[in-house]
C-alpha positions as CSV (number, residue, x, y, z in Angstrom):
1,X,144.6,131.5,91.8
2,X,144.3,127.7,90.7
3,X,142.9,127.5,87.6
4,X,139.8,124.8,86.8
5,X,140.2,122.5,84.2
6,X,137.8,123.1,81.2
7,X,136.5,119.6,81.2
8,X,135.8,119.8,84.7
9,X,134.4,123.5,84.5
10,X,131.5,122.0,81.8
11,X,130.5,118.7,83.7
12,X,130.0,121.3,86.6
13,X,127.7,123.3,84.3
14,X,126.3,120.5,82.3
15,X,125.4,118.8,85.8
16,X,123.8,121.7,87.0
17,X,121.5,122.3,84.0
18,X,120.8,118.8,83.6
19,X,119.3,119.1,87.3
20,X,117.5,122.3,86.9
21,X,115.9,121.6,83.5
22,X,114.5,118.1,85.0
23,X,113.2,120.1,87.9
24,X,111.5,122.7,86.3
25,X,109.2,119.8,84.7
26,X,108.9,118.5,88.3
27,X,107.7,121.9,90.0
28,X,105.7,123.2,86.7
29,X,103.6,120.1,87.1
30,X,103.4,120.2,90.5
31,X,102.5,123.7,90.7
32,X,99.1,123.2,88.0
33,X,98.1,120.2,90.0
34,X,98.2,122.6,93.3
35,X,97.1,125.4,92.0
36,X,99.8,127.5,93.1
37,X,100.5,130.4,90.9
38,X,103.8,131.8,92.9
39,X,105.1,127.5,92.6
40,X,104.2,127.8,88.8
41,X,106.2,131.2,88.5
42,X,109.5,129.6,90.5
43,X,109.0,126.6,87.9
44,X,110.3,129.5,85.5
45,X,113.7,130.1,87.8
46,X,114.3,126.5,87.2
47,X,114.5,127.1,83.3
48,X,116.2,130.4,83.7
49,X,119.2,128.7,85.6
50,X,119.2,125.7,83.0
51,X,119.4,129.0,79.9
52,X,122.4,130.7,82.0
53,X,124.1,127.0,82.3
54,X,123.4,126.3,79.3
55,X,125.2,129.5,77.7
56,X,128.5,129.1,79.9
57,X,128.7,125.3,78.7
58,X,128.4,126.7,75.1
59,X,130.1,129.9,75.7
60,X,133.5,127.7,76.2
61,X,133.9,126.6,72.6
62,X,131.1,128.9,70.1
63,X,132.5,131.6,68.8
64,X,130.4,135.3,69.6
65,X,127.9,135.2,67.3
66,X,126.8,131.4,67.9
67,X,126.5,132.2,71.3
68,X,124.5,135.8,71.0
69,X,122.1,133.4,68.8
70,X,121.8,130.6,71.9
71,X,121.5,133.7,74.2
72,X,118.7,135.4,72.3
73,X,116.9,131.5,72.1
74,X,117.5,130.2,75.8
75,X,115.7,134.3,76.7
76,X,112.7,133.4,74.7
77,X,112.4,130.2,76.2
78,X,112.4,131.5,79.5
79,X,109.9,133.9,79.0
80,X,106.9,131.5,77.6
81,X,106.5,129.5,81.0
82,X,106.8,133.1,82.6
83,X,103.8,134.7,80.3
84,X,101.7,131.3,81.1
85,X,102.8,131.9,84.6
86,X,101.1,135.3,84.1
87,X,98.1,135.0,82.4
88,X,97.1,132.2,85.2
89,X,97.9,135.2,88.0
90,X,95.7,138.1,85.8
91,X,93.0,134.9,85.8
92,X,92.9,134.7,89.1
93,X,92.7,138.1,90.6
94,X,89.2,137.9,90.7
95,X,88.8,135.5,93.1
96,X,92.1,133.9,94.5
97,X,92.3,130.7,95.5
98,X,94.2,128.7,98.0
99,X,96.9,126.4,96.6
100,X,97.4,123.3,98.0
101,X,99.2,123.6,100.7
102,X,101.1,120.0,101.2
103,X,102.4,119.4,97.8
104,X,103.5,123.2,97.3
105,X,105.8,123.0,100.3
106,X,106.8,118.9,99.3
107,X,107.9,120.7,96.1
108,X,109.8,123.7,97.4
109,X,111.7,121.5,99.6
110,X,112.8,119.7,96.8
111,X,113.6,123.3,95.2
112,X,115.8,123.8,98.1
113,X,117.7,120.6,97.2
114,X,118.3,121.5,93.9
115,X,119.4,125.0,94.2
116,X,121.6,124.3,97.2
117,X,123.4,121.2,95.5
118,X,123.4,123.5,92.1
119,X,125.2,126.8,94.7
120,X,127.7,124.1,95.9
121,X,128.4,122.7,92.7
122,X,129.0,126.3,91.3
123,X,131.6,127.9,94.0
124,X,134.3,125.4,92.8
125,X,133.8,126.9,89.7
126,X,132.3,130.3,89.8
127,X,135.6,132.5,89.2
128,X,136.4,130.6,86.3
129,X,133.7,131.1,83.4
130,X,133.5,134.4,83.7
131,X,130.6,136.7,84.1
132,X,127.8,134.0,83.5
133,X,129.2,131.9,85.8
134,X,129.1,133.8,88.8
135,X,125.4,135.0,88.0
136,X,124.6,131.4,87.7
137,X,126.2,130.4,91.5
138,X,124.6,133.8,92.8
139,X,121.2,132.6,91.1
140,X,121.1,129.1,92.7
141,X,122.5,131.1,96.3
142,X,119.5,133.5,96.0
143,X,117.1,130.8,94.6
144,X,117.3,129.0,98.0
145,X,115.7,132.0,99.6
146,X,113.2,132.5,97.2
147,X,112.4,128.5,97.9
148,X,112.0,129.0,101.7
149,X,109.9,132.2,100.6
150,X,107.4,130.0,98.8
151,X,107.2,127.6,102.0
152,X,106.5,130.4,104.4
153,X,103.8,131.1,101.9
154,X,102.3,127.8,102.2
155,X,102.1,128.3,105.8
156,X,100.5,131.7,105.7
157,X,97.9,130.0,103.4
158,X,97.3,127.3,105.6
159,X,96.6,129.5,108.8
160,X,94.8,132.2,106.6
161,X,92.7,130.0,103.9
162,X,93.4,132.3,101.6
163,X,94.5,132.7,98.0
164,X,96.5,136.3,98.6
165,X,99.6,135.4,99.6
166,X,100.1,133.0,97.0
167,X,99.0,135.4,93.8
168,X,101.3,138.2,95.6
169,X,104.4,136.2,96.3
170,X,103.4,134.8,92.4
171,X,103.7,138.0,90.7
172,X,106.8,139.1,92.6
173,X,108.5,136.2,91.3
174,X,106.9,136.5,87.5
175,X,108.8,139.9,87.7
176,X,112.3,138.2,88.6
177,X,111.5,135.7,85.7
178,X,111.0,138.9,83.3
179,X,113.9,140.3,84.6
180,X,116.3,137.6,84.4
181,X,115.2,136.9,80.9
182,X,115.7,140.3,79.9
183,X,119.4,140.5,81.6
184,X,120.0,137.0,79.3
185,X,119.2,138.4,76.0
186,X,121.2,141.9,76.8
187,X,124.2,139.4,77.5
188,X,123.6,138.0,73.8
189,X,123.7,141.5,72.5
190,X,126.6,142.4,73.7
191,X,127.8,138.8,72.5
192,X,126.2,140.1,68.8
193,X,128.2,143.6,69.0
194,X,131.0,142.1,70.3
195,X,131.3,139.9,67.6
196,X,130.2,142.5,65.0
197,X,133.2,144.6,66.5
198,X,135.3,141.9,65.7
199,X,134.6,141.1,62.5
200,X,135.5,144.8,61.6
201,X,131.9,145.9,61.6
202,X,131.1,149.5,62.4
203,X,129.1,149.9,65.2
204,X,127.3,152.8,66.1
């Protein structure tokens, strides 16, 4: 197996988070201005991918319990635009309204861009930064579909009128946020035990 270069392994990365964090800015605006609940909660993704690129770029020269500290950080981040993403969903189950239609799919074709180009990026390099690296390829894989899920959306709202589909599809995707930032600060933890284990701590 040929081994990747460190240097090239964090351009890769820092490219990659670079992309995502600008994007999330992009989508998250986007998504108020529409009024699109299930665009605001894939704004979210966007931050989540920049956390896990994030780790992996600083994961190459911190030692444990640096890292389990950025981990525990970068978790908490991603879960603020999530809760926001949340509250505007419980707001609107009243009455759901339709999203704009137009810039919600102009903006998950750009998602699709993003997370492609970030997938491409990553298999040159997913097999060599470990565990957090191949989530992060798999992410931006799975992301694409997630994008295309938002257009069909758009489409279903169009035809129907209605805000439904978009508050559904919304809350499926708050839950993925939740999850993934859940998965991010147990990866810290074990970073924090690990660490503890080295420094001759007893854990129990």
């Amino acid at each position: 197996m040929t081994t990747v270069p460190v240097g090239r392994l964090r351009r890769v990365v820092a490219v990659v988070a670079a992309i995502n964090f600008a994007y999330f800015f992009v989508e998250f605006f986007v998504a108020l201005e529409a009024g699109s609940v299930s665009l605001l909660a894939d704004s979210v993704d966007f931050l989540e991918d920049t956390a896990v690129n994030v780790l992996i770029l600083v994961a190459l020269g911190w030692p444990l319990a640096r890292r389990a500290v950025m981990g525990k950080v970068m978790a908490v981040i991603i879960v603020g635009p999530a809760v926001f993403a949340a509250w505007e969903a419980v707001q609107r189950f009243g009455a759901p309204q339709a999203p704009d239609v137009v810039p919600l799919v102009v903006a998950s074709a750009g998602a699709i861009v993003v997370n492609g180009t970030s997938a491409w990026l990553l298999s040159g390099v997913r097999q060599h930064g470990g565990s957090l690296s191949r989530a992060a390829f798999l992410s931006a894989r799975n992301d694409v579909l997630v994008n295309v899920a938002v257009i069909a959306m758009g489409v279903l709202t169009a035809v129907t009128g209605s805000g439904w589909p978009d508050l559904i599809l919304g809350c499926v995707i708050i839950g993925l946020a939740g999850r993934a930032a859940w998965e991010v600060w147990e990866v810290s933890e074990d970073e924090r035990l690990a660490a503890r284990a080295l420094d001759g701590e007893q854990i129990d």
